[in-house]
C-alpha positions as CSV (number, residue, x, y, z in Angstrom):
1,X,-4.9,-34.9,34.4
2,X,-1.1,-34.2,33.5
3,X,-1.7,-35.9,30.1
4,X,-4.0,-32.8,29.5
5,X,-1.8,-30.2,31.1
6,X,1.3,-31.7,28.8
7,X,-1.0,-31.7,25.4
8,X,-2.1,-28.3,26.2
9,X,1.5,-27.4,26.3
10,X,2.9,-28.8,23.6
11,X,-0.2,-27.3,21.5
12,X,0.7,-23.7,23.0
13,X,4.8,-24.5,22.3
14,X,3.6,-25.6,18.8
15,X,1.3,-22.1,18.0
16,X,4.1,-20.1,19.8
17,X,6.8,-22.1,17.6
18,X,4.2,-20.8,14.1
19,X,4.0,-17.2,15.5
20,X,7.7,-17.1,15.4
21,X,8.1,-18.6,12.2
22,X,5.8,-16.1,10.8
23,X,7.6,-12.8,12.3
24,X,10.7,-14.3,11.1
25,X,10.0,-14.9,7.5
26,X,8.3,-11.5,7.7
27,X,11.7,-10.1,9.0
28,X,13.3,-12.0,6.4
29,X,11.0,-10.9,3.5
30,X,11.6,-7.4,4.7
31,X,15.3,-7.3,4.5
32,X,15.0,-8.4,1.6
33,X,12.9,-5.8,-0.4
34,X,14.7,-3.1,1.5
35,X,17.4,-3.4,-0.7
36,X,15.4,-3.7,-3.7
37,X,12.9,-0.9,-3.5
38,X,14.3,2.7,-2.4
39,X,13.2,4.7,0.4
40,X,9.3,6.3,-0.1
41,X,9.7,10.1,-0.6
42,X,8.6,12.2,2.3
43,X,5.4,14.6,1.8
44,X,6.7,18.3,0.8
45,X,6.7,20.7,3.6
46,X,5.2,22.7,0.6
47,X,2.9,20.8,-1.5
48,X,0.2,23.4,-2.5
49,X,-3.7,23.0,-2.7
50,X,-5.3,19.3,-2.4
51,X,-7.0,18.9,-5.9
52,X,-9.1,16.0,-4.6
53,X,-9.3,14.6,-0.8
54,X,-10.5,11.3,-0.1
55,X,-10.2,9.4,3.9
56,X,-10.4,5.8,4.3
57,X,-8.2,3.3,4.7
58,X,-4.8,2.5,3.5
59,X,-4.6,-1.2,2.2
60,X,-1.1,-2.3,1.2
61,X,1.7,-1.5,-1.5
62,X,2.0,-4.7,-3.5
63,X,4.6,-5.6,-6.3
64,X,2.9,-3.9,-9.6
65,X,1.1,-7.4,-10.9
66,X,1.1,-9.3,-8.1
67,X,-1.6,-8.2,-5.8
68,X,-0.4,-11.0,-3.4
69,X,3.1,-9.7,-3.0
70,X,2.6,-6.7,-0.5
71,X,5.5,-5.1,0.8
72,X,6.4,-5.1,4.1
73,X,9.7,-2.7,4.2
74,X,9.4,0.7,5.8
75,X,5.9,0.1,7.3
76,X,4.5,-0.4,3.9
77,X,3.0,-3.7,4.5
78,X,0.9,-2.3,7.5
79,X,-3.5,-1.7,7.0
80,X,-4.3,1.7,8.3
81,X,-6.5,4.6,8.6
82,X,-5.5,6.9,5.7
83,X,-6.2,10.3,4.3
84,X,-5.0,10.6,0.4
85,X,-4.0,14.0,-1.2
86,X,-3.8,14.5,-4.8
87,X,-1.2,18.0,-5.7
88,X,0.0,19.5,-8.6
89,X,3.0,17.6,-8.2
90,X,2.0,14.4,-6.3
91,X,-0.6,12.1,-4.0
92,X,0.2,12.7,-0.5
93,X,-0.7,9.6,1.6
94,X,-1.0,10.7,5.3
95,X,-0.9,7.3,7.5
96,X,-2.3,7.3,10.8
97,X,-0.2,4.3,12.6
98,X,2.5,3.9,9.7
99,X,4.6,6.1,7.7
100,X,3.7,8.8,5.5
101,X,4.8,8.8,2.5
102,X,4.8,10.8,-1.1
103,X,4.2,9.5,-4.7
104,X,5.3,12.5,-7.5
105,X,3.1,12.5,-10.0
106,X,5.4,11.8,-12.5
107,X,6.3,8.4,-11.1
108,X,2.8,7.1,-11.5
109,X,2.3,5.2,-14.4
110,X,-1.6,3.7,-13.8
111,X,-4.9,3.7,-11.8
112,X,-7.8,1.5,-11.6
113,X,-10.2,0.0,-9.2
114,X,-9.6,-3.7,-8.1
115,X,-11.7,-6.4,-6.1
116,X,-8.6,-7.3,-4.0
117,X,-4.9,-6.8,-2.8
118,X,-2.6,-8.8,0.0
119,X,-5.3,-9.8,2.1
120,X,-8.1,-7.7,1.3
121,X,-10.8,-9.2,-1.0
122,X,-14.0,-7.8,-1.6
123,X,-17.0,-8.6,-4.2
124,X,-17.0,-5.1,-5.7
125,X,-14.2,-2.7,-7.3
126,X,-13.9,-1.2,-3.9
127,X,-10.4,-0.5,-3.8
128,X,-8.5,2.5,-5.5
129,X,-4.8,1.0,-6.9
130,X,-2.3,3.9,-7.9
131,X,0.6,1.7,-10.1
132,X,4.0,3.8,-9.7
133,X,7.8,3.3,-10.2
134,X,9.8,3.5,-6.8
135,X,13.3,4.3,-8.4
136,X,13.6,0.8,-10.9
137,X,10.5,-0.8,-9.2
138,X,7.1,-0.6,-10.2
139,X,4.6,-1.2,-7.1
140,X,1.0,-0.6,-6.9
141,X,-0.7,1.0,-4.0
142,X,-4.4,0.0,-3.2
143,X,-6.9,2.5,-0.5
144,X,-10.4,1.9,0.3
145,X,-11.8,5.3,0.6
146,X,-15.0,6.0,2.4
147,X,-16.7,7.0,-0.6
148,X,-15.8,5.4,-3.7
149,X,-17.9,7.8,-5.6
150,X,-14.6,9.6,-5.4
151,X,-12.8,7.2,-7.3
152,X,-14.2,9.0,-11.1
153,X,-11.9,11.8,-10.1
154,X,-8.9,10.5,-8.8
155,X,-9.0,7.8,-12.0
156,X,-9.4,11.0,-14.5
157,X,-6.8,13.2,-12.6
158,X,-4.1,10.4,-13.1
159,X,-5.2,9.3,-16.7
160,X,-4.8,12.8,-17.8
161,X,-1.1,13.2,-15.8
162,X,-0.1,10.1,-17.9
163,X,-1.8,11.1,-21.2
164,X,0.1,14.2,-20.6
165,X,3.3,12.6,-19.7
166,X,3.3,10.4,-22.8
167,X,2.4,13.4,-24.8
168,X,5.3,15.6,-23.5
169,X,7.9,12.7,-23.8
């Protein structure tokens, strides 16, 4: 009987030992890219009309690229319920559970639907990924949105900011 008691202790110490391990390198990974990327821009007090609206969840910001690279500084890293705002001047991403944050319009630099990013893999282009430069670093953004019939719009309203970007430069 205390063979099974001391084996089902050393299993816990060993799982308990991985969960730590785990938070650590998390920790770790986080001071890391906290120097490397800047701080997210807060949402405008001001940020005029919403040109498109979509809900749905908030996936992960990833190193542009590398959709297995998610960030985890600043509560970036964290899957939640989301409600994305496209402005004149930017895509407000409203976080319920993590921190809100702001993307100017003039910082994004792609969009296109993907099957899959840090974690979240599905068999259909079911995720909306917004590429944009944080300061020096270029990260993409990924959002499953209730209704991907919305995605047409967002993928035309960011084409056409970059077209005109290029355009203007």
């Amino acid at each position: 009987m205390s063979d099974r008691i001391l084996l089902t202790l050393a299993v816990f110490a060993f799982f308990l030992f991985c969960v730590f391990l785990m938070w650590r390198g998390w920790r770790r990974k986080s001071r890391a890219q906290s120097v490397q990327i800047p701080l997210f821009a807060d949402i405008p007090a001001e940020p005029g009309d919403a040109l498109i609206e979509s809900t749905g969840l908030y996936v992960s910001t990833t190193t542009a690229g590398h959709w297995q690279d998610r960030v985890v500084t600043r509560g970036a890293g964290l899957r939640t319920g989301a409600v994305w705002r496209l402005h004149d001047d930017g895509i407000a991403i409203e976080r319920g559970g993590g921190p809100d944050f702001w993307i100017p319009r003039t910082a994004v630099t792609g969009v296109r639907k993907a099957k899959g990013m840090a974690g979240k893999v599905m068999g259909i282009d079911a995720l909306l990924v917004i590429t944009w430069l944080a300061g020096d670093v270029e990260l993409d953004t990924g959002f499953r949105g209730d209704d991907v019939d919305d995605y047409p719009q967002w993928i035309e309203a960011l084409q056409d900011t970059r077209n005109e970007i290029k355009g203007g430069a």
